[in-house]
Backbone as a chain_set.jsonl record, in Angstrom:
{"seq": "XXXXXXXXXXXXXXXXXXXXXXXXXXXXXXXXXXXXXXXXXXXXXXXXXXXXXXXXXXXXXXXXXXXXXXXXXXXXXXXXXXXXXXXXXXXXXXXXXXXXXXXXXXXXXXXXXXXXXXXXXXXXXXXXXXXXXXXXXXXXXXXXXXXXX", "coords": {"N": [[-89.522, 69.744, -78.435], [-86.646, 71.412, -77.094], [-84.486, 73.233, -79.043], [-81.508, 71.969, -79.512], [-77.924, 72.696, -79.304], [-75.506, 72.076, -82.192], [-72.815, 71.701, -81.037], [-73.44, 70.618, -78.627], [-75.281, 68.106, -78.886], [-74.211, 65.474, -79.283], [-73.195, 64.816, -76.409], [-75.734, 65.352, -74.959], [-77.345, 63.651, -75.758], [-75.762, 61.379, -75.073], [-76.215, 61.502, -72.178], [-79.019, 61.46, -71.448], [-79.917, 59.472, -72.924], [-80.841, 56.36, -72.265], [-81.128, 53.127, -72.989], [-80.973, 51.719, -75.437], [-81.8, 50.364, -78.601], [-79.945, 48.315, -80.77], [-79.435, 48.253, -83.767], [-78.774, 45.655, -86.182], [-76.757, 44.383, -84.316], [-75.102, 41.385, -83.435], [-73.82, 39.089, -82.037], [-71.443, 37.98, -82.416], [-68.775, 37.914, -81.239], [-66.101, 39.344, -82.939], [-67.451, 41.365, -84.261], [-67.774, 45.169, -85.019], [-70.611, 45.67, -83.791], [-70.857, 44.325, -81.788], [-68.768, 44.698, -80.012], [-69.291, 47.639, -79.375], [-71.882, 47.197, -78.433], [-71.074, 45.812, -75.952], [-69.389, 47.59, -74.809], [-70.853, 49.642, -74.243], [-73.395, 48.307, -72.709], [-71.324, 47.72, -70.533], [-71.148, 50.043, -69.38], [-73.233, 50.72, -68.462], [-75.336, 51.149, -69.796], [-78.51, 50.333, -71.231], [-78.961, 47.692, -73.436], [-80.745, 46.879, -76.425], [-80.945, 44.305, -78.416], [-81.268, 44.42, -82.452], [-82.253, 42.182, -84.547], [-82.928, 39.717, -87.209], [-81.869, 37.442, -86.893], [-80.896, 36.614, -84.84], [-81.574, 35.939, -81.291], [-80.492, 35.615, -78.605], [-78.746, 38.477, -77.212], [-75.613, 39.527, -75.526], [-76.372, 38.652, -73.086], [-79.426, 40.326, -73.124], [-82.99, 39.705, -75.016], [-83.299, 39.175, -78.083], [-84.891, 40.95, -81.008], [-86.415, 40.939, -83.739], [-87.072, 43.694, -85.135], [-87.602, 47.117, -85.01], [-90.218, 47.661, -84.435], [-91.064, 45.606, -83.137], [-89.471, 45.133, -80.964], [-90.035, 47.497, -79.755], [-92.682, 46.771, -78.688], [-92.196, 45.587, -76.289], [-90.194, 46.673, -75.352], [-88.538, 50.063, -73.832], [-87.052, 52.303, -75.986], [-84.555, 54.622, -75.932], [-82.758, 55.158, -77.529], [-81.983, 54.628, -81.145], [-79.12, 53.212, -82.594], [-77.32, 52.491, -85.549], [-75.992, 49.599, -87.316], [-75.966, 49.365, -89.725], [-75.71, 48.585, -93.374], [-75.766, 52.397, -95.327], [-77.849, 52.559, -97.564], [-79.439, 50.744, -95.754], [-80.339, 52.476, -94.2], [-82.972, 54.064, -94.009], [-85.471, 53.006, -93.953], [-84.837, 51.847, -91.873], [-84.94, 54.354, -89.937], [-87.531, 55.286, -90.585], [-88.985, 53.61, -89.969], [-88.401, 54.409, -86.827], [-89.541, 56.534, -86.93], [-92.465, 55.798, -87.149], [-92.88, 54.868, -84.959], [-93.123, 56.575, -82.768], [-92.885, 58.914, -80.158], [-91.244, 58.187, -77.982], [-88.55, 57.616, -78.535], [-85.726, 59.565, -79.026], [-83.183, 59.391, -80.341], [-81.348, 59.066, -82.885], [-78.673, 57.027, -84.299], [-76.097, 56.989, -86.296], [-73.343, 54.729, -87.033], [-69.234, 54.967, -87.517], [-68.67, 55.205, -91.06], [-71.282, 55.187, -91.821], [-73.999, 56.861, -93.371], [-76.956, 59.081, -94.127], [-78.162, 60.994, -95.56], [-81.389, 62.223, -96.209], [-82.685, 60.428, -95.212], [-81.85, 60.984, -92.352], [-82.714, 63.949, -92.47], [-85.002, 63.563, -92.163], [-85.504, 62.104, -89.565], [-84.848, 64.311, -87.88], [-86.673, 66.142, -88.647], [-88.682, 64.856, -87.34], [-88.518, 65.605, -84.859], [-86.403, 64.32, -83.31], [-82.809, 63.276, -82.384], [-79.525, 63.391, -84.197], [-76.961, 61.741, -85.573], [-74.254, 60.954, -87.716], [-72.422, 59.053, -88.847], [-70.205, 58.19, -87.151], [-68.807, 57.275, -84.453], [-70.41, 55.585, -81.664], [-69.525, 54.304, -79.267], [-66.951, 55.301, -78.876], [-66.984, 58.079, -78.572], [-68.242, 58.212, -76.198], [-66.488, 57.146, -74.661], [-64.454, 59.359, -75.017], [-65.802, 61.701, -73.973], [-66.723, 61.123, -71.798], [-64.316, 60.255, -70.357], [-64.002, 62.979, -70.262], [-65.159, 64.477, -68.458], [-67.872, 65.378, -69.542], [-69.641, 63.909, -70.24], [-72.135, 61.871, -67.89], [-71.34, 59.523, -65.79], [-72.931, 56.538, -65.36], [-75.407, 55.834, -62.574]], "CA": [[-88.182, 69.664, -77.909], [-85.836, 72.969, -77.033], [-83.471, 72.995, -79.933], [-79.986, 71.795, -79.074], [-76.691, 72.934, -80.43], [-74.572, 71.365, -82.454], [-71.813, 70.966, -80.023], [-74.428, 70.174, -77.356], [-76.013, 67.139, -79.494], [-73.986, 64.3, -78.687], [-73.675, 65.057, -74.945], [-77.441, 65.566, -74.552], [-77.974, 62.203, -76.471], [-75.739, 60.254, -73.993], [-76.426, 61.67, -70.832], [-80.595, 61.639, -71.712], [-80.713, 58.093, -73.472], [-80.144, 55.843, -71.247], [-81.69, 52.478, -73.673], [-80.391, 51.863, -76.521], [-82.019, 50.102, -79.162], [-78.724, 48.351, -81.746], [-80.326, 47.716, -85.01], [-77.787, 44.933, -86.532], [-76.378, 43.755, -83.486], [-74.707, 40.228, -83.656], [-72.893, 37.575, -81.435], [-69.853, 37.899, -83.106], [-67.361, 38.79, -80.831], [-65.069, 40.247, -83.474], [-67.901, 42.476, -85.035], [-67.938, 46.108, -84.47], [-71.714, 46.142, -83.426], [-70.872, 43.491, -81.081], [-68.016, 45.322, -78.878], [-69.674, 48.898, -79.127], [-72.953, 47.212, -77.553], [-70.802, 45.408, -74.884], [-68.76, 48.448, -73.611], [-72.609, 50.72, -73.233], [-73.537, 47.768, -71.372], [-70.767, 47.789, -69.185], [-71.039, 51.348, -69.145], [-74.519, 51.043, -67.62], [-76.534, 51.655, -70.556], [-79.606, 49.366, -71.25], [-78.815, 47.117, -74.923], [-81.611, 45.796, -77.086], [-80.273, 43.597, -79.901], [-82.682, 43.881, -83.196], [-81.553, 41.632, -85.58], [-84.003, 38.956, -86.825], [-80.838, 36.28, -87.347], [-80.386, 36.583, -83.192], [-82.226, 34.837, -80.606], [-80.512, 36.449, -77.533], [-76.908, 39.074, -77.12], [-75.351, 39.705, -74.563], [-77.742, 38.541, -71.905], [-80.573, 40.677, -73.434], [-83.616, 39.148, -75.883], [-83.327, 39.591, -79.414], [-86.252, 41.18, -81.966], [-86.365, 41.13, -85.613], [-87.651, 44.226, -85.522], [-87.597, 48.169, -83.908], [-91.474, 47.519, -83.962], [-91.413, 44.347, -82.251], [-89.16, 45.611, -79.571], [-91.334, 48.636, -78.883], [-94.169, 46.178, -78.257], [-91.989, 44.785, -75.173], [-89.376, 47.498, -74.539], [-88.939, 51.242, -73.851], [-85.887, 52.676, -75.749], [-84.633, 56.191, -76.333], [-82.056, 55.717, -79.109], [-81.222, 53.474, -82.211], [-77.954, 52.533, -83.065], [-77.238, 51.751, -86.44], [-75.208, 49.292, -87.577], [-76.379, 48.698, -90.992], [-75.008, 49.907, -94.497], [-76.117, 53.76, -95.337], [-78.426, 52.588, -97.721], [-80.833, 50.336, -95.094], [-80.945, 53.181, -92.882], [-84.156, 55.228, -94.267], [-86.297, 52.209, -93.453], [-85.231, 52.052, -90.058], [-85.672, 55.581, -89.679], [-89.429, 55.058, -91.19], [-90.088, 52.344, -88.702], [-88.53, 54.72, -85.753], [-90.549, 57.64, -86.535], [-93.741, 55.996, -86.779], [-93.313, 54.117, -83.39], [-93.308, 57.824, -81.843], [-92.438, 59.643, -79.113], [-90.461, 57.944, -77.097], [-87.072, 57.579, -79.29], [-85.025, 60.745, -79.091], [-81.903, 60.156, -81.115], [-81.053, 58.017, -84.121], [-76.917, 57.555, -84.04], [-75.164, 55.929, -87.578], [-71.734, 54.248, -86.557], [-68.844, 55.024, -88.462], [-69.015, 54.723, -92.179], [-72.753, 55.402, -92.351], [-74.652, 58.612, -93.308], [-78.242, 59.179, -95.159], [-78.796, 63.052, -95.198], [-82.064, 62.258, -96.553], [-83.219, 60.002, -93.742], [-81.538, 62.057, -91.012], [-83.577, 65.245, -92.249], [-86.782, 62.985, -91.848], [-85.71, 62.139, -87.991], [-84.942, 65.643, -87.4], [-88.233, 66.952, -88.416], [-89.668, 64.259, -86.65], [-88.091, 65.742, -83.788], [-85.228, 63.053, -83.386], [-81.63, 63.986, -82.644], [-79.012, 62.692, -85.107], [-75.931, 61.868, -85.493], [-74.185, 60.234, -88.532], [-71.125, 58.505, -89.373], [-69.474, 58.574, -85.736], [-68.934, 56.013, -83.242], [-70.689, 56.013, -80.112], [-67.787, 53.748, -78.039], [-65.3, 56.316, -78.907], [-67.403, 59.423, -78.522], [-68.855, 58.073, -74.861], [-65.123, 57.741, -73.697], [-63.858, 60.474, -74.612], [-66.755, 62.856, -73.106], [-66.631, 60.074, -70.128], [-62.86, 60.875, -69.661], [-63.432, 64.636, -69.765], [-66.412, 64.65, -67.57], [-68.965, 65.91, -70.214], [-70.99, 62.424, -70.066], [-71.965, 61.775, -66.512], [-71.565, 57.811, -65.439], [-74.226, 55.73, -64.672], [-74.881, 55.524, -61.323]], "C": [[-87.464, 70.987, -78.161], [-85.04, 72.127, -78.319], [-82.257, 72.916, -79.593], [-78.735, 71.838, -80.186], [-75.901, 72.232, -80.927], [-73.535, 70.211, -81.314], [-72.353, 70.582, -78.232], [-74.793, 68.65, -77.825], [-75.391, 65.951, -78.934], [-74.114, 64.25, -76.64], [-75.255, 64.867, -74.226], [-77.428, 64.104, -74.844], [-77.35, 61.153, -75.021], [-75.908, 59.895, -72.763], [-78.221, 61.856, -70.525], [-81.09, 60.17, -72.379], [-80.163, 57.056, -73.202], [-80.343, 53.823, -71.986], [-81.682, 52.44, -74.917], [-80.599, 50.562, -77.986], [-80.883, 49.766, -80.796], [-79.393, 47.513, -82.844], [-79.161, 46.875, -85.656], [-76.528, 44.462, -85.896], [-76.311, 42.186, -83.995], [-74.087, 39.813, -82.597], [-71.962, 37.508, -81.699], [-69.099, 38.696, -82.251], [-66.324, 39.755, -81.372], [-65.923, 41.073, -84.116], [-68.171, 43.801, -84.015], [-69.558, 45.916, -83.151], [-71.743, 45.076, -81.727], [-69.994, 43.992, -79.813], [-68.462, 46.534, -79.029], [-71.105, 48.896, -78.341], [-71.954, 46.892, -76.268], [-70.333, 46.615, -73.812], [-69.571, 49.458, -73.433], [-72.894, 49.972, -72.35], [-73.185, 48.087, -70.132], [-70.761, 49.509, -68.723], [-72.227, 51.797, -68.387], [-76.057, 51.725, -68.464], [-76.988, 50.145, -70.874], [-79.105, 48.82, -72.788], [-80.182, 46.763, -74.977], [-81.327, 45.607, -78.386], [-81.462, 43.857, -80.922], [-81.704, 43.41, -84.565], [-83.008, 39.831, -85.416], [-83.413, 37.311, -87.014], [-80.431, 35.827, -85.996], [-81.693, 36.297, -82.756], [-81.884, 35.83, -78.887], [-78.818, 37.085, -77.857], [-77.0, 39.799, -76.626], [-75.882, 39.472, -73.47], [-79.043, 39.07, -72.308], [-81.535, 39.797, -74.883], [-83.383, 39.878, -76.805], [-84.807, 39.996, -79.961], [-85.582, 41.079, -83.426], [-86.284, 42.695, -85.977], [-87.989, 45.773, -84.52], [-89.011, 47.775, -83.644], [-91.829, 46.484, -82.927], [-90.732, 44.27, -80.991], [-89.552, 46.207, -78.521], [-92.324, 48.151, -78.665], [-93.919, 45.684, -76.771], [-91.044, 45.895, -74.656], [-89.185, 48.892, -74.658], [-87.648, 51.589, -74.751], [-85.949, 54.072, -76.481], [-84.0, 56.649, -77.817], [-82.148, 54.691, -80.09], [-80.276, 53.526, -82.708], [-77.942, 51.659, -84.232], [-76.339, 50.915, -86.938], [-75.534, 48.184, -88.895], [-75.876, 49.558, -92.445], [-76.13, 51.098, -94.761], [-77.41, 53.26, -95.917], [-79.738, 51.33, -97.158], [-80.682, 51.517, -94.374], [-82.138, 54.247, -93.159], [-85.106, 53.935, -93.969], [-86.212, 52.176, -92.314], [-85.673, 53.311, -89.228], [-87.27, 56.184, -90.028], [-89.854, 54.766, -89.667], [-90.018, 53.394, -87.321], [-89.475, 56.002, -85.409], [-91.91, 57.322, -86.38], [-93.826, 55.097, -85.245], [-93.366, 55.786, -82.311], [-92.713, 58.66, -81.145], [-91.036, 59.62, -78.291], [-88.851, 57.755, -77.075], [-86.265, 58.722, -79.642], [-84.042, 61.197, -79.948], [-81.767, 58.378, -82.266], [-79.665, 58.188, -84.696], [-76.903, 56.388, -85.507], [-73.722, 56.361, -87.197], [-71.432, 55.197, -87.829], [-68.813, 54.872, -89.715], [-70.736, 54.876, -92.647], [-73.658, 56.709, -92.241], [-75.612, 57.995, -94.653], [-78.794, 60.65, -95.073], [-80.308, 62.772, -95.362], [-82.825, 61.964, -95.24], [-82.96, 60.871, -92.479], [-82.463, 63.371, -90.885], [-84.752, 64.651, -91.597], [-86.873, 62.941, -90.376], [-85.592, 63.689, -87.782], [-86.281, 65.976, -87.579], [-89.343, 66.36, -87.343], [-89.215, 64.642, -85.307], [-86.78, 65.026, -83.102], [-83.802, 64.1, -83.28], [-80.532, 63.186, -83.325], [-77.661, 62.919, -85.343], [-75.407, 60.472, -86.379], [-72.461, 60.231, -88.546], [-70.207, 58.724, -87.632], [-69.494, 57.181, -84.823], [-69.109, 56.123, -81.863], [-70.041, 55.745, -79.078], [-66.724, 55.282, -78.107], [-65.954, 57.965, -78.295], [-68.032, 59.448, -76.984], [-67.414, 57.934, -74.229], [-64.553, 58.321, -74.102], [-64.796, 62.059, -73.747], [-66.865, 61.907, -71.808], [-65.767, 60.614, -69.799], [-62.906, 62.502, -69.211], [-64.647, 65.286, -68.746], [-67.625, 65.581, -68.416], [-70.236, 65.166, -70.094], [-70.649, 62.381, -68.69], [-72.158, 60.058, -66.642], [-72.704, 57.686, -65.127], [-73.751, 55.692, -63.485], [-74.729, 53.711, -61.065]], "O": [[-87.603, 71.61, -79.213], [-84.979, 70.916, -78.532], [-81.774, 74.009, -79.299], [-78.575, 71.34, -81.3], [-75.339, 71.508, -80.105], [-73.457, 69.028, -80.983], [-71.785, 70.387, -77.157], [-74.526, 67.849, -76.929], [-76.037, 65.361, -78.067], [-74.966, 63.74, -75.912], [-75.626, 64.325, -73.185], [-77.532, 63.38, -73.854], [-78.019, 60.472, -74.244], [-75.863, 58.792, -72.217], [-78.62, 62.345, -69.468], [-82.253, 59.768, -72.394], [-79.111, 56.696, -73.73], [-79.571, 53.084, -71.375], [-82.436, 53.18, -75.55], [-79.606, 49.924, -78.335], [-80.876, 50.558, -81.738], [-79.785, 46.349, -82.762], [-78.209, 47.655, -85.699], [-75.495, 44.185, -86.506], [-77.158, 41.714, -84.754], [-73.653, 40.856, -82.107], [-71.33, 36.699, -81.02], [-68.809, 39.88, -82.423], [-65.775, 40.659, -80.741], [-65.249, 41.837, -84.806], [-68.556, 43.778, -82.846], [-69.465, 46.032, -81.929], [-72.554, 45.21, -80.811], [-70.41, 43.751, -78.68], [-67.476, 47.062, -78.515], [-71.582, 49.882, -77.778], [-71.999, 47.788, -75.425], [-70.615, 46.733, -72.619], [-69.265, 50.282, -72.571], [-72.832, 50.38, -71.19], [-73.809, 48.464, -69.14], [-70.295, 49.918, -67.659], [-72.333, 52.877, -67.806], [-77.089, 52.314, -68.144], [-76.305, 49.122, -70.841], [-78.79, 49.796, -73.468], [-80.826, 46.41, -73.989], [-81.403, 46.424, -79.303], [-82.597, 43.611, -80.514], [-80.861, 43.986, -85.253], [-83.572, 39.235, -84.498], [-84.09, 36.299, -87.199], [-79.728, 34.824, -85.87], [-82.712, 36.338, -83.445], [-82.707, 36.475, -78.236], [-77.932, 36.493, -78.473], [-77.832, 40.704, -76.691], [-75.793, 40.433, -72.705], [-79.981, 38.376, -71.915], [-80.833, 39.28, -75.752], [-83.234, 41.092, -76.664], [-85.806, 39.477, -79.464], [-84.443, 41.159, -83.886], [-85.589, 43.055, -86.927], [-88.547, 45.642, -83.43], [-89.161, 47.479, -82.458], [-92.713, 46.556, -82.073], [-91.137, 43.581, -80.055], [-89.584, 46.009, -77.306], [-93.212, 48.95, -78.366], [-94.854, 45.394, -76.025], [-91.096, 46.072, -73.439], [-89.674, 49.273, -75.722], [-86.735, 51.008, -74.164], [-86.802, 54.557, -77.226], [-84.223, 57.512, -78.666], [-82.504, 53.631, -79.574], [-80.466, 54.124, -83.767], [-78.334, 50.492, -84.226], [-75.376, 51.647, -87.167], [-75.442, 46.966, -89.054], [-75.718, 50.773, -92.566], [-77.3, 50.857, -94.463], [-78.34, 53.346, -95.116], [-80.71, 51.03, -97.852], [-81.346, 51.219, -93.381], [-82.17, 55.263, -92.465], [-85.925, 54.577, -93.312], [-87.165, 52.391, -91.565], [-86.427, 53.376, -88.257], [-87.858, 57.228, -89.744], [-90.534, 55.251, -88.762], [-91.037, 53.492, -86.636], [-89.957, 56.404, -84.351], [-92.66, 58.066, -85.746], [-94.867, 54.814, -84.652], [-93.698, 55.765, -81.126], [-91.803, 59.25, -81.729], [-90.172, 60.46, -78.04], [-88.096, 57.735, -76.102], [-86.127, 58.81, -80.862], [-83.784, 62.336, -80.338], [-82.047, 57.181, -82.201], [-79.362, 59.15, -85.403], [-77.515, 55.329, -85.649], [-73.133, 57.435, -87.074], [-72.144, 55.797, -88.633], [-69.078, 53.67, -89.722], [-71.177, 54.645, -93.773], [-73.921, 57.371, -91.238], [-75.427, 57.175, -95.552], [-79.779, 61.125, -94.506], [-80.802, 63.204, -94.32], [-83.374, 62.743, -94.461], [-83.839, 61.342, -91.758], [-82.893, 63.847, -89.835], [-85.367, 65.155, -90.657], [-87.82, 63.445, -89.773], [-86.658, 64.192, -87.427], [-87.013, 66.084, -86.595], [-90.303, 66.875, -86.77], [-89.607, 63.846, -84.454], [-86.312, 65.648, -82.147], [-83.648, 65.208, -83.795], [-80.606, 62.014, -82.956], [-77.165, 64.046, -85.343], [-75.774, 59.325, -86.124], [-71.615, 61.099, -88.331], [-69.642, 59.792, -87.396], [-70.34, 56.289, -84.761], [-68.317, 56.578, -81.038], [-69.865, 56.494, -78.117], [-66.023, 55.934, -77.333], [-65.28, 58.782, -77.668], [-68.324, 60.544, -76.505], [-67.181, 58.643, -73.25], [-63.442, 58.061, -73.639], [-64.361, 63.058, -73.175], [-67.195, 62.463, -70.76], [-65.922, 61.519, -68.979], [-62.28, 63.107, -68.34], [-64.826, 66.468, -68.453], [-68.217, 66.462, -67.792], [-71.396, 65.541, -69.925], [-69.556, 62.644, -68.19], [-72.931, 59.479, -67.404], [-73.453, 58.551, -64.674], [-72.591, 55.594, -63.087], [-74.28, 53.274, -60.005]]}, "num_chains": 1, "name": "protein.A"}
């Protein structure tokens, strides 16, 4: 992968990963992970719930498991929405599934420098403590992110 700049990184991520793999996704209407999948949806990005307490959200099937997703579905990013310290396991599981996962985003409130170096080397683009709702409309509004068609 070309190396991308800083202030390139998010941009690239949302206008390149179109499938979006939300690790602690829930049903709960009032939880974050729950309105930051709905408005990618409606935004025209692909959800896959992994949570192994869910069954189905938002219309899409639930997994337990990034591995058990990638056995049935393609996705580019993971979305974390788990405290700081689960996120070096999920970043295990996403590097050894491979290739095909580009960026590994932690919501607000969550950062693992440790883990994050590991996706980076693994090639992975990363982005910690930030919220992807807020950071997709405001590069939506200013025409940096291009809409789904």
């Amino acid at each position: 992968m070309t190396p991308i700049a800083p202030a390139e990184r998010i941009p690239h991520i949302l206008n390149h990963c179109r499938t979006i793999a939300v690790v602690g996704l829930s049903h709960k209407p009032h939880r974050a992970s729950f309105d930051v999948a709905r408005y990618m949806q409606a935004a025209g990005y692909r959800i896959i719930p992994i949570n192994p307490n869910e069954v189905e959200v938002l219309g899409e099937k639930a997994y337990a498991t990034l591995t058990d997703a990638a056995a049935h579905e393609a996705f580019e990013m993971v979305n974390c929405f788990r405290n700081s310290e689960d996120i070096e396991p999920i970043v295990d599981e996403a590097i050894a599934l491979g290739g095909g996962i580009r960026s590994i985003w932690m919501q607000l409130g969550i950062a693992h420098p440790e883990a994050a170096a590991k996706a980076e080397a693994a090639g992975m683009l990363v982005v910690q403590d930030r919220c992807l709702k807020i950071d997709h409309r405001v590069l939506l509004s200013s025409g940096v992110v291009r809409p789904m068609a």
